[in-house]
C-alpha positions as a printed Julia matrix, in Angstrom:
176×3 Matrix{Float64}:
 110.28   88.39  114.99
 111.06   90.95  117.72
 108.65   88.84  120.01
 109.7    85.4   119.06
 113.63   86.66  119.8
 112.48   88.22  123.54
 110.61   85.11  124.21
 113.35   83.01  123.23
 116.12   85.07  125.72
 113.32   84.6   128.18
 113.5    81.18  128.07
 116.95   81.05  128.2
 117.04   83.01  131.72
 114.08   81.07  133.13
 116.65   78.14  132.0
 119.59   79.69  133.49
 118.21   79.91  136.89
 116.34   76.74  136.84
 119.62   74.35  136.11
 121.78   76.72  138.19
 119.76   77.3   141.33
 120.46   74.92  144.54
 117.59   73.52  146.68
 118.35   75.57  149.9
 120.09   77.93  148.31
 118.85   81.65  148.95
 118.39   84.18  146.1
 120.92   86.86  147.62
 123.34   83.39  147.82
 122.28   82.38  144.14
 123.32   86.15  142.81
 126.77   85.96  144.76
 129.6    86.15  142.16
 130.33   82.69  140.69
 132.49   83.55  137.92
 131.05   81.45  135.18
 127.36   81.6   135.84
 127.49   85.5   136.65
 129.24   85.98  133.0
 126.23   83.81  131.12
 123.45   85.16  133.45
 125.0    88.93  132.38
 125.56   88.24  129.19
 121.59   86.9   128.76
 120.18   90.2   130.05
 122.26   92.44  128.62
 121.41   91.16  125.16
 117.84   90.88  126.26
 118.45   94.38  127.35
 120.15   95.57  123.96
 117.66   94.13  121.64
 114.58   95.63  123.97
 116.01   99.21  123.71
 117.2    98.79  119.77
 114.05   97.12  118.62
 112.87   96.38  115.38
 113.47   99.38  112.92
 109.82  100.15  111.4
 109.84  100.09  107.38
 107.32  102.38  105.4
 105.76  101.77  102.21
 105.51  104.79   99.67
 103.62  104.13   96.23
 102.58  105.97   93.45
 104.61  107.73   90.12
 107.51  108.84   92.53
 106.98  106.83   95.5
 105.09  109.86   96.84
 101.82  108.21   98.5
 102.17  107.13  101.78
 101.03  102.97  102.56
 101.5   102.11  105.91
 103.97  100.37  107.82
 105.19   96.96  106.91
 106.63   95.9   110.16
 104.94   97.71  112.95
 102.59   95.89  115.08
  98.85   95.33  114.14
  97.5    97.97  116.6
  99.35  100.81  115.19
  97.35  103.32  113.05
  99.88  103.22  110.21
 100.34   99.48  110.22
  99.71   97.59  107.14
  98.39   94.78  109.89
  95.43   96.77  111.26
  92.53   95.41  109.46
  90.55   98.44  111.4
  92.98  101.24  110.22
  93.75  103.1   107.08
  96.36  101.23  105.8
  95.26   97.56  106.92
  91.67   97.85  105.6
  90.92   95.84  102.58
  88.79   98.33  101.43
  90.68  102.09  102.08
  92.11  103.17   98.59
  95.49  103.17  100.41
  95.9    99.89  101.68
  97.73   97.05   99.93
  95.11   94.67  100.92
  92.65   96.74   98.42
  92.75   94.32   95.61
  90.31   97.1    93.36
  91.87   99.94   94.49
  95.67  101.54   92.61
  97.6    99.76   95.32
  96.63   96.55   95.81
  95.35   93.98   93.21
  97.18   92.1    90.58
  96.36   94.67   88.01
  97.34   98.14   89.27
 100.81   98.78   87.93
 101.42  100.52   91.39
 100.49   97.19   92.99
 102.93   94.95   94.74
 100.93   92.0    93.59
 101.08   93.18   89.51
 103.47   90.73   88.83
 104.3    92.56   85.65
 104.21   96.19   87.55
 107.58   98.26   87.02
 106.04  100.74   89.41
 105.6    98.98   92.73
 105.73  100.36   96.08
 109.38  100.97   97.99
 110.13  100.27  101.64
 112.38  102.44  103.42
 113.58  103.23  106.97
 112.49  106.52  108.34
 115.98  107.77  107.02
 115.07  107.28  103.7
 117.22  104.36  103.23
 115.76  101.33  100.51
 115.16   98.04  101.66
 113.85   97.49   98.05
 110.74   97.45   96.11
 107.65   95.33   97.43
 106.96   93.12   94.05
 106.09   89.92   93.09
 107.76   91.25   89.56
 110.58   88.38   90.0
 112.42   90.52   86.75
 112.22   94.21   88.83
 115.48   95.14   90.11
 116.4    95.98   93.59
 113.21   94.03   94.62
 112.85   93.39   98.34
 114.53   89.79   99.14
 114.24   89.75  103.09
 112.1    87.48  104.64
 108.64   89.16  105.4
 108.53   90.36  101.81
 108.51   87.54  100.49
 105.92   86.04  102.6
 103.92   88.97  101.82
 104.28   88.69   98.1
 103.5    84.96   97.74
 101.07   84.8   100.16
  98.96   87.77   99.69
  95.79   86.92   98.39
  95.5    84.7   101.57
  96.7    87.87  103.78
  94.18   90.31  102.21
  91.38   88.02  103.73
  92.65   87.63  106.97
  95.23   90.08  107.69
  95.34   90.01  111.46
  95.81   86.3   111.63
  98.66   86.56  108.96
 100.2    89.13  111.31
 100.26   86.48  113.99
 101.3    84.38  111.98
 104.6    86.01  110.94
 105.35   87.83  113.96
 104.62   85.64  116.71
């Protein structure tokens, strides 16, 4: 999402110069103070700027009895060791013991009742912020309370068996 948002303020400054530059016209003379296209151009790279520097906050995954087992990062990107999107790592590999993706191992599967995918599980994994702060439980347990409702969850939870198969493309998918 992070990418599609920086591509899409790209866009709007390769925009910005195209429809306000003059045939002629040098770039020192395009940058002079104009009032009105000095105040858009600013305003484009300063939120370009803004969301560069803030970036996406990364969410963790913790399963087991009391949330105590570490699974990966839900939102980081697919080269990172601890992303859930790294087929090649720990926690993207549909066969590590850790990884959602597992479908026979006690976090993955629809049978595990510390699965996301155990639509009946009362047990599922929690995302959080590195503060500790909920963003909900990862479930497909439509009954479970405080289940995750943003976006990525849910594409996670109803798409999963798909995702498991083909986890990198999924990634690219979603994010980009």
């Amino acid at each position: 999402m992070r990418l599609f948002i920086l591509y899409n303020l790209q866009l709007e400054i390769i925009n910005f110069l195209c429809t306000n530059y003059r045939e002629g016209e040098s770039f020192v003379q395009f940058l002079t103070p104009k009032p009105k296209k000095m105040k858009v151009l600013w305003t484009t790279v300063l939120t370009l700027a803004l969301i560069t520097a803030l970036g996406q906050k990364p969410l963790h995954i913790y399963g087991g009895k009391d949330h105590e087992i570490y699974l990966g990062c839900l939102n980081c990107n697919k080269y990172d060791v601890s992303s859930i999107w790294n087929e090649y790592a720990t926690y993207g590999s549909k066969y590590n013991s850790k990884s959602i993706w597992n479908e026979y191992g006690t976090y993955g599967g629809e049978y595990s009742s510390y699965s996301p995918f155990n639509s009946y599980s009362n047990a599922p994994p929690i995302i959080v912020d590195k503060e500790g702060n909920s963003y909900g439980y990862l479930t497909t347990n439509a009954d479970k309370s405080d289940r995750a409702n943003f976006s990525l969850a849910i594409t996670i939870c109803k798409n999963w068996k798909e995702i498991k198969d083909d986890v990198s493309s999924w990634y690219d998918k979603i994010f980009q």
